[in-house]
C-alpha positions in Angstrom: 7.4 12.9 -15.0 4.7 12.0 -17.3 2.3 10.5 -15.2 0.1 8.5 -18.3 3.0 6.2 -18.1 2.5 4.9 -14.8 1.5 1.4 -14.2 1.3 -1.4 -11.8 3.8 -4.5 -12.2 4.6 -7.7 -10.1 7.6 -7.3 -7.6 11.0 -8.7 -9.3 13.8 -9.7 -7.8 15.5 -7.0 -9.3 13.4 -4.9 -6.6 14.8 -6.8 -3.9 17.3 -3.7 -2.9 14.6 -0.8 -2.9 11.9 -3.3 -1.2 14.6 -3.9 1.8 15.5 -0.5 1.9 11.8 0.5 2.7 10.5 -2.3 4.3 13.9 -1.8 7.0 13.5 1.6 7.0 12.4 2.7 10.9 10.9 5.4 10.1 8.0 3.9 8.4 7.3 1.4 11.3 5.1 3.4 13.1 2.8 3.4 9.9 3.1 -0.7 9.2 3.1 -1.7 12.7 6.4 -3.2 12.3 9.0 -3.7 15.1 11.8 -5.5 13.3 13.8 -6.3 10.0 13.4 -8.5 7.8 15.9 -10.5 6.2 16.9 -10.8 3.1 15.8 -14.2 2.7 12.5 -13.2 3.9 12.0 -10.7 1.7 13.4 -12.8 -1.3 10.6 -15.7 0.1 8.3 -12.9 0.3 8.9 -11.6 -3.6 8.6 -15.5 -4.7 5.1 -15.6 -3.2 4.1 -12.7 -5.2 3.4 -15.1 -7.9 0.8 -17.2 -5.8 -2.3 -16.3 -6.7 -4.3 -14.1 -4.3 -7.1 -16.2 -3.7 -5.0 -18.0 -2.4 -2.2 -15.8 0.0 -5.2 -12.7 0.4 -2.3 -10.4 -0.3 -0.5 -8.5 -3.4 2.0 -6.6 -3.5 2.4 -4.1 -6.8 5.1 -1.9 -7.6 4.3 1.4 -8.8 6.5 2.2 -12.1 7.5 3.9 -14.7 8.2 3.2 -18.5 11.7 2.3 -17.6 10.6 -0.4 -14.8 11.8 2.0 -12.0 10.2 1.5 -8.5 8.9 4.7 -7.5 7.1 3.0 -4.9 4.7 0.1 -3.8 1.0 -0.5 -3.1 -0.7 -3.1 -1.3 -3.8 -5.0 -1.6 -4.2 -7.4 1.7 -6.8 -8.8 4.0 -8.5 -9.8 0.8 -12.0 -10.9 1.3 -13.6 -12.5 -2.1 -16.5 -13.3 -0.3 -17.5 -10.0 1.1 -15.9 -8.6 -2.2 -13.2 -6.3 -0.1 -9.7 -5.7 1.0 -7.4 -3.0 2.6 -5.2 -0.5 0.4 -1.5 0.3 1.7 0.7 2.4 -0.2 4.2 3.4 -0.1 5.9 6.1 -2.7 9.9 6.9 -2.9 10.5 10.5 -1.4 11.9 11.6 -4.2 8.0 10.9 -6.1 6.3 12.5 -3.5 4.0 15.3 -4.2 4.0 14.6 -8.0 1.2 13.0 -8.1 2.5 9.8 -8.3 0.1 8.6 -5.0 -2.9 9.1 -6.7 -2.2 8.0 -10.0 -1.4 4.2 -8.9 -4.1 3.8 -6.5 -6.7 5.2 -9.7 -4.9 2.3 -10.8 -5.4 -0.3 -8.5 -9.0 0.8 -8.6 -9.0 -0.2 -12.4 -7.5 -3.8 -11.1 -9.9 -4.5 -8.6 -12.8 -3.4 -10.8 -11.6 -5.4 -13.6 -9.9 -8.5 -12.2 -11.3 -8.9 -8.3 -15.2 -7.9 -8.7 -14.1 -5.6 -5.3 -16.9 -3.6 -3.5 -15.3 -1.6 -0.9 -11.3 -1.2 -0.3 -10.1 0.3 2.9 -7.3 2.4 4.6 -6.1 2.0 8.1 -4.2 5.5 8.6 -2.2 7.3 11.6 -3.8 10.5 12.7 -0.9 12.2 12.4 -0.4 11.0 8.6 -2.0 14.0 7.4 -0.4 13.6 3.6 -2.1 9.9 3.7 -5.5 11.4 5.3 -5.0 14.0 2.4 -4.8 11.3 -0.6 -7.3 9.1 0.1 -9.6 11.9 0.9 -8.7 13.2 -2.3 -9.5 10.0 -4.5 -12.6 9.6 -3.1 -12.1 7.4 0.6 -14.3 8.8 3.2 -13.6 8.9 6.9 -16.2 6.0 8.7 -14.5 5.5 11.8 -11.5 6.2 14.4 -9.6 3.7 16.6 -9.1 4.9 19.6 -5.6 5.1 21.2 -5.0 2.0 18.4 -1.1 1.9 18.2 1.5 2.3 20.3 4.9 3.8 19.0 6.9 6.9 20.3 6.2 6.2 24.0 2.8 6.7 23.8 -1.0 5.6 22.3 -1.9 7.1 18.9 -5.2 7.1 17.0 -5.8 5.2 13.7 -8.5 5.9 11.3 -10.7 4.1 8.7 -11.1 5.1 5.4 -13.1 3.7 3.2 -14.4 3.4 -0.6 -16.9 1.7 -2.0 -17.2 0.7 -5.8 
């Protein structure tokens, strides 16, 4: 995989199968707070909105590609602040992209963006304890560890621990 030809794109709805495979996919729940599915129609409303710009919805959604269009994964940009120049950074790659360095590579992207187009200061990461490949990344691109949330989220039949990454610009 030649990693130069990564990019960001806008969600299609082409990308309407993969993004309702992931976004129904329990075993990522615990990581996105979620506690049900979403419907098609929702995510179908959801990839419409895409196009809205994000001063206005204080979300986007990018999909990490290839040169052949192919999701490999998504990223996140949400709880957009233009006022206080920051937002919060969610990522999500495809198993079969892991540990390529696929990860990395978008959000050196997304860094780009928000340089370029959003005048950001700081992004954020809200990560599970036990998310130790997460902790790993963002460590590794530069995110620095300012804070835990104590016994934050609840999932698995008991409380769990969420911490706060951040990166200033």
């Amino acid at each position: 995989m030649n990693l130069d030809e990564l990019h960001l794109r806008a969600l299609e709805p082409e990308d309407l199968a993969v993004l309702e495979q992931v976004e129904n996919d329990t075993v990522y729940w615990n990581h996105s707070n979620q506690t049900e599915p979403f419907s098609l129609y929702t995510l179908k409303q959801y990839i419409k909105q895409q196009s809205q710009d994000i001063f206005e919805v204080r979300q986007k959604r990018f999909v990490i590609s290839d040169a052949q269009k192919s999701v490999l994964g998504f990223i996140d940009l949400f709880d957009f602040e233009p006022l206080h120049r920051r937002a919060g950074v969610g990522i999500f790659v495809l198993s079969s992209y892991r540990t390529k360095g696929v990860a990395s590579k978008a959000l050196l992207l997304l860094h780009d963006y928000i340089k370029k187009h959003l005048n950001l200061k700081n992004l954020y990461a809200n990560i599970t304890k036990e998310n130790s490949s997460s902790i790993k990344l963002f460590t590794a691109v530069g995110y620095t560890q300012i804070g835990v949330k104590k016994d934050w989220n609840f999932y698995q039949g008991s409380f769990h621990d969420e911490l706060l990454f951040q990166k200033s610009f």
